[in-house]
Structures are given as C-alpha cells and as structure tokens.
C-alpha positions in Angstrom: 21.5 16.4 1.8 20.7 14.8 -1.5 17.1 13.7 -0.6 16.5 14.3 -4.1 18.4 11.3 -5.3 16.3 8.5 -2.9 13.1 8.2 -5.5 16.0 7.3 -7.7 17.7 5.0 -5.0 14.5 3.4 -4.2 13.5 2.5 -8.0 16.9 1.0 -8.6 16.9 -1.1 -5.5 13.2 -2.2 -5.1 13.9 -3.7 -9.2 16.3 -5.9 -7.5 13.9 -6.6 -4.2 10.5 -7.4 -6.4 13.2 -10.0 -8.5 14.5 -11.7 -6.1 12.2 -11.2 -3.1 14.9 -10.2 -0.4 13.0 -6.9 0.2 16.0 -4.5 -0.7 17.3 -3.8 2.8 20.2 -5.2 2.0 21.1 -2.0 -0.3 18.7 0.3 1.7 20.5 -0.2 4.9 24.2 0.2 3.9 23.0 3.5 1.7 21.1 5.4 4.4 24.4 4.7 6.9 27.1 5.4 4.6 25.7 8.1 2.1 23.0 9.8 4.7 25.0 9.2 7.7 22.0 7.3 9.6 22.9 5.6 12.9 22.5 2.0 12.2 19.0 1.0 14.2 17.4 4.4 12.3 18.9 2.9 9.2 17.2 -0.7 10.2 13.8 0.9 10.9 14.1 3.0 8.0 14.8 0.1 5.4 11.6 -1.6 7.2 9.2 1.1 6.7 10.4 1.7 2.8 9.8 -2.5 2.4 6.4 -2.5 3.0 5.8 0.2 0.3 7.8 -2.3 -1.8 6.6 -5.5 -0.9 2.9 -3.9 -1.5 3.4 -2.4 -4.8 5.2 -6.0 -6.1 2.8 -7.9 -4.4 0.2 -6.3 -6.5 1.6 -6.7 -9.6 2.3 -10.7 -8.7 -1.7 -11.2 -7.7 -1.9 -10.2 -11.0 -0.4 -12.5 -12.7 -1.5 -15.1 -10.2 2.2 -16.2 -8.8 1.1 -15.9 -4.9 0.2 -18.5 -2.8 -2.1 -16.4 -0.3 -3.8 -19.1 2.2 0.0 -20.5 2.9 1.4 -16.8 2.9 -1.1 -15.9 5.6 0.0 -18.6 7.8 3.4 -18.5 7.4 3.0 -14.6 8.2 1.8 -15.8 11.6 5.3 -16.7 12.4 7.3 -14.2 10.8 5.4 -11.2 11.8 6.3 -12.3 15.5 9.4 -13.1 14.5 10.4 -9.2 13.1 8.7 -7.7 16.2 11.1 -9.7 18.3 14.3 -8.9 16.4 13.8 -5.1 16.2 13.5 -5.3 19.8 16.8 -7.3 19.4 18.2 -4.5 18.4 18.5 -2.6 21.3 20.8 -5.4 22.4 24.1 -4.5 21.0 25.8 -8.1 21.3 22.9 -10.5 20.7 22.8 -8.5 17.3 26.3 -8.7 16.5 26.4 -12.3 16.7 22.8 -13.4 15.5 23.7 -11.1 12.5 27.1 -12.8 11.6 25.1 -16.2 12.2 22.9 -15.3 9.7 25.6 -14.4 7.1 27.4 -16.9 7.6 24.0 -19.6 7.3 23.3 -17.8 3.9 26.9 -18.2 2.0 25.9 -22.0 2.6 22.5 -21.9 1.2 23.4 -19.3 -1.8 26.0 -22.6 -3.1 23.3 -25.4 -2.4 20.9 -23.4 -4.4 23.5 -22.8 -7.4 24.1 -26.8 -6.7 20.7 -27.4 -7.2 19.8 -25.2 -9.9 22.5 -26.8 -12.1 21.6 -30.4 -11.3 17.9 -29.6 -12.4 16.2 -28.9 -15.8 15.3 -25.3 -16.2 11.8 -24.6 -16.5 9.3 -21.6 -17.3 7.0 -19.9 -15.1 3.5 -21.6 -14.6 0.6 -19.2 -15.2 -1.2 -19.7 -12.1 -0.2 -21.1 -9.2 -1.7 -24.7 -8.1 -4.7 -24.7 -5.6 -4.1 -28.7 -5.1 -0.3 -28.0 -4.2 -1.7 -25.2 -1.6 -4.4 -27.3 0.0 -1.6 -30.5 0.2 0.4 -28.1 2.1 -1.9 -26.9 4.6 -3.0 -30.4 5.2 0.3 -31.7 5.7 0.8 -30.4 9.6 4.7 -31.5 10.0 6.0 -29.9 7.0 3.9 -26.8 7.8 5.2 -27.0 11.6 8.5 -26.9 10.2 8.1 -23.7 7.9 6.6 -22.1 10.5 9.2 -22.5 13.0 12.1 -22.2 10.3 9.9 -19.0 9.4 9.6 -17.3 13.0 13.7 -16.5 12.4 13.3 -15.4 8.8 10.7 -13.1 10.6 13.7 -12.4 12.9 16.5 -11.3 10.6 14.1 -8.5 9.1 13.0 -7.1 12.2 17.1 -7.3 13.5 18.8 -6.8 10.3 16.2 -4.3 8.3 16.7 -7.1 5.4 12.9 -7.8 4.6 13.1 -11.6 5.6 13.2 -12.7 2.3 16.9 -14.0 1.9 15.5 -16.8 4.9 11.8 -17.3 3.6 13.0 -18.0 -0.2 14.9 -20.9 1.1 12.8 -22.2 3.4 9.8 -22.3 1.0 12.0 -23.9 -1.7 13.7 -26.2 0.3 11.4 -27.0 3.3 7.9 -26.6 2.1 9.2 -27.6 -2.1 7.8 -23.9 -3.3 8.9 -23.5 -6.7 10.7 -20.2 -7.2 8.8 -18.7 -9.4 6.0 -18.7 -6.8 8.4 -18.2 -3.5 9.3 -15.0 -4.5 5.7 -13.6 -5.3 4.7 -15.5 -1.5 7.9 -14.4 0.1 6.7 -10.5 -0.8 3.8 -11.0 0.2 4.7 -12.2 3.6 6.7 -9.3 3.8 3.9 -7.1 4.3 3.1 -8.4 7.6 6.7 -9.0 8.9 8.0 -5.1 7.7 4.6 -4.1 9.8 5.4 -5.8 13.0 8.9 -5.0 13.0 8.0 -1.3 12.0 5.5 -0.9 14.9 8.4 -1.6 17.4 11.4 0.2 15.4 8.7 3.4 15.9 8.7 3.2 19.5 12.1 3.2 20.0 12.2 6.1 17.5 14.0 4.2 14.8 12.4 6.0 11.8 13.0 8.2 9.5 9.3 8.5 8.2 10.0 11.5 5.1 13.0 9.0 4.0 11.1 6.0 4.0 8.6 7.9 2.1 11.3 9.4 -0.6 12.6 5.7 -0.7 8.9 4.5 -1.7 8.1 7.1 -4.1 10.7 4.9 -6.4 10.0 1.8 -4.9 6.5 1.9 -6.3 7.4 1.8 -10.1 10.9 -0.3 -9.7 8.8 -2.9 -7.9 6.9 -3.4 -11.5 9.4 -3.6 -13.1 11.2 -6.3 -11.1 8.2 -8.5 -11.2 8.1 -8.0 -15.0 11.5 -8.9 -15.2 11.1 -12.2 -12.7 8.2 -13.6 -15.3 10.7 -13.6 -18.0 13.2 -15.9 -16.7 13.6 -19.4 -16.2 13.2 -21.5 -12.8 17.3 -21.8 -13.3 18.3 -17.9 -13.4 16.1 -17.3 -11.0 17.8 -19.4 -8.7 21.1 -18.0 -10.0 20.3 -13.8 -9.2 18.8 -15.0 -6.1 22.0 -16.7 -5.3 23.9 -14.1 -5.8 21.6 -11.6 -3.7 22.4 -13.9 -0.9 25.9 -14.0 -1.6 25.6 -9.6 -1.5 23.1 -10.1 1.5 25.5 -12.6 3.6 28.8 -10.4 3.0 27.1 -7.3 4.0 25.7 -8.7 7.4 29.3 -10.5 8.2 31.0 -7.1 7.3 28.3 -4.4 9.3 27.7 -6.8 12.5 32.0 -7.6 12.6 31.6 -3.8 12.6 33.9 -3.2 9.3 31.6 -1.2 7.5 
C-alpha cells in the first residue's frame, strides 16, 4: 500500500531531522499511523529503527565538518540510552504513556518560546568551524553541571524510547540551556547521541514485536540522502534561525504529542 512513496517520505522528513536534530519521529510517527494504518507502538518502534539510519547518515556528514562534540556525546549517551530502553517498555503501559506524553508536550510549548525569547535578545552569529576542545574538556571537568545533563538527559532518553521522537526535542534544550552548547554544535551532538538512544529503545520495541523492519528500511533508503542535505542546510544559517526552525519543530513536536496521547489524532 504505497510503500513506494516512503524513500520519498523519509528524504523529506530526515531534511527536517538532520536541521534541527529532533530525529523526524515526530512526522514518522503520525505518517505510518494515519497513512499506513500502523498501531501506535508498531508506529513508535518503527520511527526508532528508521532514526538510527538517520541520525548515522547526519552524523557523518557533521564529523565532517567538525560540529560534534564526541567525548560529551558519549557520556551523555550513558543516560539517554537507559533512558529510551526504559520508555519503550513504558509503552506497554497505556496510562503512564498517556500522561508522561502530554507532560512532555506541554514542557516543550514552554521551552520553544524561551528559545524564541532568547534568540531575539542575543546577537546572531555564524557557525564556528570546529568545535572547541577547551569548551569539551571544561565540561567534563565540571561534575555538577554534567550531573545535571545527565539526569535532565536520562528523560530526553525517555521521550524517544515512549514517544518514537528521537530525543532530540529534550537533548537540544538541555545542551543549550543546561550545559551552554551552542546550537550549531547541539544539533550535530544531539544526532549523534541519537544513535545510541534509537539502539536501546529499538532493542526492546523488537521484543515486544514493535517493528516493522522492511518499513524502517524504505523510510532509511531516503533518510540517507535528506540527512545530507539537512546538515548542509544547518551550516548555512545563523545561531538565530537556528534557534527559530528549531522552535518551531518543538512547537510541531509538542502539539502532536498533546493531540496523539489526549487520543485526538
């Protein structure tokens, strides 16, 4: 049933996931359940297995041009990978889900307008070329502020393993806001922490037989190239628009998980 069109599907979305580094679940989900008539935990482990393919093939292109913090992505991994494992075994709990999902939405409208807030009250700036090996190593050292990302980290892990989201829409923020990522390198880092949280999250989704493996693999086909293409796109535009299309992704994002979990879509 039009299994021709996802390649398609999953170029146009993943252009919008390498951008803005909330994985493309947010499209991939709603797609698969309305249009392919996927029950909604099949449509959550689906979305999962297409984001690694994405989150790899942007990731790539980002090491490349050296916007990926990798010591600080691997550590903050340790908590989201955890994290997804734990929501997709949320999701065989219909009420927890329902609630932790509108939570989430409803968490997100308020960070979309503080990052608009912020964007306009700061100067827009281009992209570095590399990232800053001093600002990595200050990190690492500094124990409470990485305590804090981790643990603000372990529920961004959460919401892609219960929502099918990627994780992004929390790890963005909490890079930017808790551990003072610029955007134009917590994007790049939140991708590439995606790899490990779609994994974990996957690897339960497939023992409760929540995935459609031939989709996920149509999806990726177009995932592939439109994950280049977003990542071209994201190193063309200032620290300010950035912050604008990501804003608006959350806006999308928030709506969508208010809407599915209040069980109006």
């Amino acid at each position: 049933m039009m299994e021709w069109l996802l390649p398609l599907f999953g170029f146009l979305i993943s252009i919008a996931a390498a951008l803005t580094g909330v994985g493309g679940g947010i499209f991939i989900v709603p797609l698969l359940s309305l249009l392919y008539d996927f029950k909604p935990e099949v449509a959550i482990g689906t979305s999962l297995a297409t984001i690694i393919i994405t989150s790899i093939a942007s990731t790539a292109n980002y090491m490349k041009q050296k916007r990926v913090y990798v010591k600080a992505g691997l550590v903050l991994a340790c908590a989201t990978a955890p994290g997804g494992y734990l929501g997709a075994a949320i999701t065989a709990v219909p009420m927890v889900k329902m609630w932790l999902g509108v939570f989430f939405g409803v968490f997100l409208i308020l960070v979309a307008f503080q990052m608009v807030y912020r964007a306009l009250r700061t100067k827009p700036v281009k992209a570095s070329v590399t990232v800053d090996p001093a600002f990595e190593r200050g990190l690492l050292e500094d124990r409470r502020r990485m305590l804090w990302g981790l643990f603000l980290s372990f529920f961004g892990g959460i919401a892609s393993g219960l929502l099918g989201i990627g994780g992004g829409v929390v790890l963005v923020p909490v890079m930017c806001y808790a551990l003072n990522f610029p955007i134009y390198f917590s994007i790049p880092t939140s991708m590439f922490i995606m790899i490990f949280t779609s994994i974990f999250g996957v690897a339960n989704h497939l023992q409760q037989g929540n995935v459609n493996t031939l989709y996920a693999v149509y999806l990726g086909l177009g995932s592939v190239v439109g994950a280049q293409v977003g990542a071209y796109i994201s190193r063309k535009l200032s620290s300010r628009s950035l912050s604008f299309v990501f804003a608006a992704m959350l806006v999308i994002a928030s709506i969508n998980m208010i809407l599915k979990n209040l069980h109006y879509i």
